[in-house]
C-alpha positions as CSV (number, residue, x, y, z in Angstrom):
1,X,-34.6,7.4,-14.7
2,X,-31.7,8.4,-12.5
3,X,-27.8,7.5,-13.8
4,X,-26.7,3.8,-12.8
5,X,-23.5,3.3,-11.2
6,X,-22.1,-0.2,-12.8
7,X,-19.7,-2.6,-11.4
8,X,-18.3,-5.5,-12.8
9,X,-16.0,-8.0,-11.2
10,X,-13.3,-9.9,-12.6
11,X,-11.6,-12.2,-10.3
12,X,-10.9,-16.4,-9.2
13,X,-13.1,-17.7,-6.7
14,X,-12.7,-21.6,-7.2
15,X,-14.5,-24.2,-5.6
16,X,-14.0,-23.4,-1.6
17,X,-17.8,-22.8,-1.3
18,X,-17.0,-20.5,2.3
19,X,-14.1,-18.7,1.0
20,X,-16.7,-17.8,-2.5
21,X,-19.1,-16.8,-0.3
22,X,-16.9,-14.7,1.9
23,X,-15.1,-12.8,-0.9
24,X,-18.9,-12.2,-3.1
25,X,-19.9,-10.6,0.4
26,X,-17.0,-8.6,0.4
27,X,-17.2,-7.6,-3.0
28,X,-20.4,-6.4,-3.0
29,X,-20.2,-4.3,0.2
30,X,-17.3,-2.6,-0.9
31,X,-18.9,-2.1,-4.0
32,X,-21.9,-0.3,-1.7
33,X,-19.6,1.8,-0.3
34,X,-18.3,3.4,-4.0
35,X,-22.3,4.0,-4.7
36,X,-22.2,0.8,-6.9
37,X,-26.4,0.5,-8.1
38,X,-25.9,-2.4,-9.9
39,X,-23.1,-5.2,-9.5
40,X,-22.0,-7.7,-11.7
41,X,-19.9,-11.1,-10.6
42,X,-18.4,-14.0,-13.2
43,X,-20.3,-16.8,-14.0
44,X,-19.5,-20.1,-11.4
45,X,-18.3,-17.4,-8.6
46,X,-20.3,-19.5,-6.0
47,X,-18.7,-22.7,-6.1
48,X,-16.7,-22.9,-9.6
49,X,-16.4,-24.3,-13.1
50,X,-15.9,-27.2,-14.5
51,X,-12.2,-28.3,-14.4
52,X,-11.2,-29.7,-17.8
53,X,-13.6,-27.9,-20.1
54,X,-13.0,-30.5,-22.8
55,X,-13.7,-33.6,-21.2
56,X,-14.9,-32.6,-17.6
57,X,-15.0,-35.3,-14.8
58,X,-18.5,-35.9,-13.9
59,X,-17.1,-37.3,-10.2
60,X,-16.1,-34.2,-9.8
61,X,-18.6,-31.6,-10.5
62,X,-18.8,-28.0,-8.9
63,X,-20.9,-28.2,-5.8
64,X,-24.4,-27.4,-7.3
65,X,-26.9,-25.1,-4.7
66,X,-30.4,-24.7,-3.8
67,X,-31.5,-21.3,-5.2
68,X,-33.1,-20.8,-1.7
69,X,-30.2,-21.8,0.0
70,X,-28.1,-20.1,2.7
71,X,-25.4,-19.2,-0.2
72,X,-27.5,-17.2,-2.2
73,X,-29.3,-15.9,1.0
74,X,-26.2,-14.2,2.4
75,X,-25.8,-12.3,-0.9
76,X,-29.4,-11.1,-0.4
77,X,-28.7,-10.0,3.0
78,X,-25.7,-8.3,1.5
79,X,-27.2,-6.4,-1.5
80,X,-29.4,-4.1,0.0
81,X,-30.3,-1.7,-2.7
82,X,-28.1,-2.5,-4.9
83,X,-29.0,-4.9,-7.8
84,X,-26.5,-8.0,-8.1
85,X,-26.1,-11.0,-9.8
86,X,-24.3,-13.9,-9.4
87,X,-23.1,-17.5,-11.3
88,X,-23.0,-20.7,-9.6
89,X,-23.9,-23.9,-10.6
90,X,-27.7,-24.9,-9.4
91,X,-29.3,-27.6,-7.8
92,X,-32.7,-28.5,-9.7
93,X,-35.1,-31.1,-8.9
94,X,-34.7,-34.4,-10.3
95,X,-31.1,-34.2,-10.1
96,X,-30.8,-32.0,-12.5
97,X,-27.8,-29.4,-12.3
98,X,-27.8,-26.3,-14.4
99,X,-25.1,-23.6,-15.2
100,X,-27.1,-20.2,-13.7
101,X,-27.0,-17.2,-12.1
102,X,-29.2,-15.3,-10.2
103,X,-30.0,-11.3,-10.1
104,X,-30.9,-10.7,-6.1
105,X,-31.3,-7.1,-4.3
106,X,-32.1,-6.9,-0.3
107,X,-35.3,-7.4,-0.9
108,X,-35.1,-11.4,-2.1
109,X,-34.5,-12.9,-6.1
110,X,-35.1,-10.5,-8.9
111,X,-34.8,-13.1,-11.5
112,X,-32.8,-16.2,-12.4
113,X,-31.3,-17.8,-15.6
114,X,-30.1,-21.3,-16.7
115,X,-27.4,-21.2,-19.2
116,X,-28.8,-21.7,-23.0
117,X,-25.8,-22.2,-25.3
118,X,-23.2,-24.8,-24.2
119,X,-19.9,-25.2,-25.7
120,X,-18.7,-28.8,-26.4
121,X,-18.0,-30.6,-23.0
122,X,-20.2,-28.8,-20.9
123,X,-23.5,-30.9,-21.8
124,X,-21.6,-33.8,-19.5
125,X,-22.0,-31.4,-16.7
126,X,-24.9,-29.0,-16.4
127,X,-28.4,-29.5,-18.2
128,X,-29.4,-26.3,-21.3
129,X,-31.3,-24.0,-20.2
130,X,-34.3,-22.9,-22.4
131,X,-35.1,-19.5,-22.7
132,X,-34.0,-15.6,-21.9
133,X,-36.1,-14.0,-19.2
134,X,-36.3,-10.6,-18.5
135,X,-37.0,-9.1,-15.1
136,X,-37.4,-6.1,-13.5
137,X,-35.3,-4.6,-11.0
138,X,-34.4,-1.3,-9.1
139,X,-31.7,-0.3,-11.8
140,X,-34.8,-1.1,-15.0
141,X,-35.8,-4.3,-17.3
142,X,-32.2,-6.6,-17.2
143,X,-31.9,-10.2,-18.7
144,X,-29.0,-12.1,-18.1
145,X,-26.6,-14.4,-20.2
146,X,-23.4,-16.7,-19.5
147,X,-20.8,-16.7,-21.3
148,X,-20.9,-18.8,-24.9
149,X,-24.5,-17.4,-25.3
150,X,-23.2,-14.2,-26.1
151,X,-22.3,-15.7,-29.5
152,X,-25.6,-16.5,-30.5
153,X,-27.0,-12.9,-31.1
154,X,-30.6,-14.0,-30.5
155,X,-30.2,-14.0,-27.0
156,X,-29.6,-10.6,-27.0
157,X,-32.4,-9.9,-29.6
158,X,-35.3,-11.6,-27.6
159,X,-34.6,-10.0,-24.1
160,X,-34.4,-6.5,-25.9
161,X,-37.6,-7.2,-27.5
162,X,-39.0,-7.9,-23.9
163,X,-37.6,-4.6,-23.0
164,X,-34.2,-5.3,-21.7
């Protein structure tokens, strides 16, 4: 296999659904441009977090999306070769609203992920996940976590069993 060029993004995006999508579609084709093969954004980029983490307001909730939806669609159309994934708070039917992200490429969704492991407070929000997929993409076998499930080793354990 050919060396990967990595990117990982640390920046605010907040809740302004067109000004997340605008700056995620700016990141990544800059990141084109530097030869980037696979990009990586924050969790919640598309749409934001929670706002009080220890007692979050469930009247005010992060705009949750449809995977197939016309947010995620524009990082698609944006990717092109390059493998990228994203955080944002999904839509799920039955009202159910999940902490994810999603790994995308031009060619359409690589693979998705619910968040496992939730600290205190973020159970009144977003529903648990329940497992670690792994999924293969132009850049080799990736899984993905979101943040507190990197303390439960695991994770990390099961999707390098699977190959990751």
């Amino acid at each position: 296999m050919a060396p990967v060029t990595l990117g990982a993004v640390a920046a605010h995006f907040g809740r302004d659904m067109d000004r997340g999508v605008s700056k995620v579609v700016g990141i990544v084709e800059s990141a084109a441009r530097d030869g980037v093969d696979l990009l990586v954004l924050p969790d919640a980029c598309l749409g934001g977090y929670i706002g009080d983490f220890a007692a979050p307001d469930p009247d005010d909730p992060p705009p949750a999306l449809d995977p197939d939806g016309p947010e995620i669609t524009a990082v698609i159309s944006a990717a092109g070769p390059m493998t990228v994934c994203v955080g944002y708070a999904e839509a799920a039917p039955g009202g159910a609203r999940y902490n994810a992200a999603v790994c995308v490429c031009g060619d359409g969704v690589l693979g998705t992920y619910r968040k496992v492991h939730q600290p205190l407070g973020e159970g009144m929000s977003y529903s648990a996940g329940s497992g670690y997929d792994v999924f293969d993409t132009p850049v080799g076998r990736v899984g993905l976590q979101i943040c507190y499930d990197k303390a439960f080793p695991e994770a990390a354990r099961v999707m390098a069993l699977d190959g990751a």
